[in-house]
C-alpha positions as CSV (number, residue, x, y, z in Angstrom):
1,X,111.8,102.2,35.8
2,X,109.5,104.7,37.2
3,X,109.9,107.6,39.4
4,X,106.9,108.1,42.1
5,X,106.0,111.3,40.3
6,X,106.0,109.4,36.7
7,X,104.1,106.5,38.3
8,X,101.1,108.7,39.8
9,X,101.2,110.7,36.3
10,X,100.4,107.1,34.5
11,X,97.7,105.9,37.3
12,X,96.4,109.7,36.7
13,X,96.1,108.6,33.1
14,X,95.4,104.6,33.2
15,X,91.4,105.0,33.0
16,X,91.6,106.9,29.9
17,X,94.1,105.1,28.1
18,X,93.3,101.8,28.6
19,X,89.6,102.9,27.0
20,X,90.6,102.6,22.7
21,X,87.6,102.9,21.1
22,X,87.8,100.9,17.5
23,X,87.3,103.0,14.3
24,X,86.9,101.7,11.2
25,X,89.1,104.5,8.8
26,X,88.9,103.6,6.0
27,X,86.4,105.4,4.1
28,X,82.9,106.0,3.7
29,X,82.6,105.0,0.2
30,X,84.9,101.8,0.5
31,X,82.4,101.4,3.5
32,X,79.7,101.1,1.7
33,X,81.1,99.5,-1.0
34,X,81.6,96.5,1.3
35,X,78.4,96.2,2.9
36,X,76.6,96.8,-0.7
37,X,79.4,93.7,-1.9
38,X,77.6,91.2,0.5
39,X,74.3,91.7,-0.6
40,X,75.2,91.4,-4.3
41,X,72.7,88.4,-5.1
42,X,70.4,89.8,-3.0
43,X,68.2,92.9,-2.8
44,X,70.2,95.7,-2.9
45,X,69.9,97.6,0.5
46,X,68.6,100.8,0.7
47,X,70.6,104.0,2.0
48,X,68.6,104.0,5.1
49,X,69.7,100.5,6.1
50,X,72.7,100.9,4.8
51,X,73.1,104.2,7.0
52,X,71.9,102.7,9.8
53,X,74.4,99.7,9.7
54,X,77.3,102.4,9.5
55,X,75.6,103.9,12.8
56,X,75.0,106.9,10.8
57,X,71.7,108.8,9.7
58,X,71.2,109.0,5.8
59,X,72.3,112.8,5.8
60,X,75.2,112.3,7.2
61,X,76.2,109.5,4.7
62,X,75.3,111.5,1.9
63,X,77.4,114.1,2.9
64,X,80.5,112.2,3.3
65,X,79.8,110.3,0.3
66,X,79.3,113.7,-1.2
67,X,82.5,114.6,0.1
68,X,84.5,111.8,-1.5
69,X,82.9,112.2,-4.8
70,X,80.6,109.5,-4.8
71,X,76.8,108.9,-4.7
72,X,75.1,106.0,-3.5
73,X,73.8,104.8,-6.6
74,X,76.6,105.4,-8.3
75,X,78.2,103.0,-5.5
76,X,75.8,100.8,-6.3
77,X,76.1,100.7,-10.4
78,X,79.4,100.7,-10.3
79,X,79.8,97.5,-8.0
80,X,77.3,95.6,-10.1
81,X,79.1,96.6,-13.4
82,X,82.2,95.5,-11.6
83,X,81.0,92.2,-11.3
84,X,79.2,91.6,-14.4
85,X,82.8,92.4,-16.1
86,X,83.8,89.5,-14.4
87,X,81.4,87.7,-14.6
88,X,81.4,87.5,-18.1
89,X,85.0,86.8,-18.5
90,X,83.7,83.1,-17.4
91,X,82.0,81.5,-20.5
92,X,79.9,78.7,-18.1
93,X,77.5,81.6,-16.9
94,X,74.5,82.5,-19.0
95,X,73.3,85.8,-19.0
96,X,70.4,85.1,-17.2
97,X,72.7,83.2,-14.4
98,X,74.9,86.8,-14.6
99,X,71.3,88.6,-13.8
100,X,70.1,86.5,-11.2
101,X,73.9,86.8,-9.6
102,X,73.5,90.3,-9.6
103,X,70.0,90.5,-8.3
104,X,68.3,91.5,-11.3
105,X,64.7,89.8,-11.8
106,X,65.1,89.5,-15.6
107,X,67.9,89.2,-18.3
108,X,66.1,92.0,-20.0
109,X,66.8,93.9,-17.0
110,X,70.1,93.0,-16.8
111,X,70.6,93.5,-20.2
112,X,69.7,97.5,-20.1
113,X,71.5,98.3,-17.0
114,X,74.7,97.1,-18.3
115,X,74.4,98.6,-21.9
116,X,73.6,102.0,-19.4
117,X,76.6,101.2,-17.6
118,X,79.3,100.1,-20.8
119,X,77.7,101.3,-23.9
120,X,77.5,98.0,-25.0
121,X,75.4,95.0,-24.8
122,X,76.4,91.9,-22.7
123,X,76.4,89.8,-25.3
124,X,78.9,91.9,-27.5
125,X,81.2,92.7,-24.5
126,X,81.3,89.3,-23.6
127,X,82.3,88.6,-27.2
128,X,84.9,91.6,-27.6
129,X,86.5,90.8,-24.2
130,X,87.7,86.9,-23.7
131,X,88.5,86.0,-20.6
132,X,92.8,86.7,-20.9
């Protein structure tokens, strides 16, 4: 029940609050992380684009990246080595299938990044580390 007094304080109010404005809050890295996880096949997009899609200029997404700990290509190695972890674990996938998954042109390629990325080449990890 409303008094006249509470009544014109909430119509004084209504314009405002009836305005929510969505915000995404979870972080700038996890962000990123999920737009960088739909183009995983694909070309890998580049900060600009990927700044842009957050409505955000590439400064300012470096600098809460920054903030968090994280760089871009970091963000972007680690998703990939993420992925070829698992993908591995599934013995019907080549290597050269596990490239072109990840957007890599060549196995060679592939091969490289991830011995950069484990210390160990696909080949052995996949070897070392059955699927459980």
């Amino acid at each position: 029940m409303q008094t006249t007094q509470s009544l014109d304080e909430l119509l004084q109010q209504a314009p405002s609050s009836l305005l929510v404005q969505y915000r995404d809050r979870s972080s700038a890295s996890e962000r990123v992380r999920r737009l960088l996880r739909r183009h995983l096949g694909d070309e890998m997009p580049s900060l600009e684009a990927v700044a842009a899609s957050l409505a955000m200029t590439p400064q300012t997404l470096r600098r809460h990246l920054k903030s968090e700990g994280h760089g871009f290509q970091a963000l972007k190695d680690e998703l990939r080595r993420d992925a070829a972890i698992e993908y591995l674990t599934q013995p019907g996938l080549t290597l050269l299938d596990i490239a072109n998954r990840l957007g890599f042109a060549e196995a060679s390629t592939f091969h490289r990044a991830f011995k950069g990325w484990t210390g160990q080449a696909p080949g052995i990890y996949r070897r070392t580390h059955p699927k459980a």
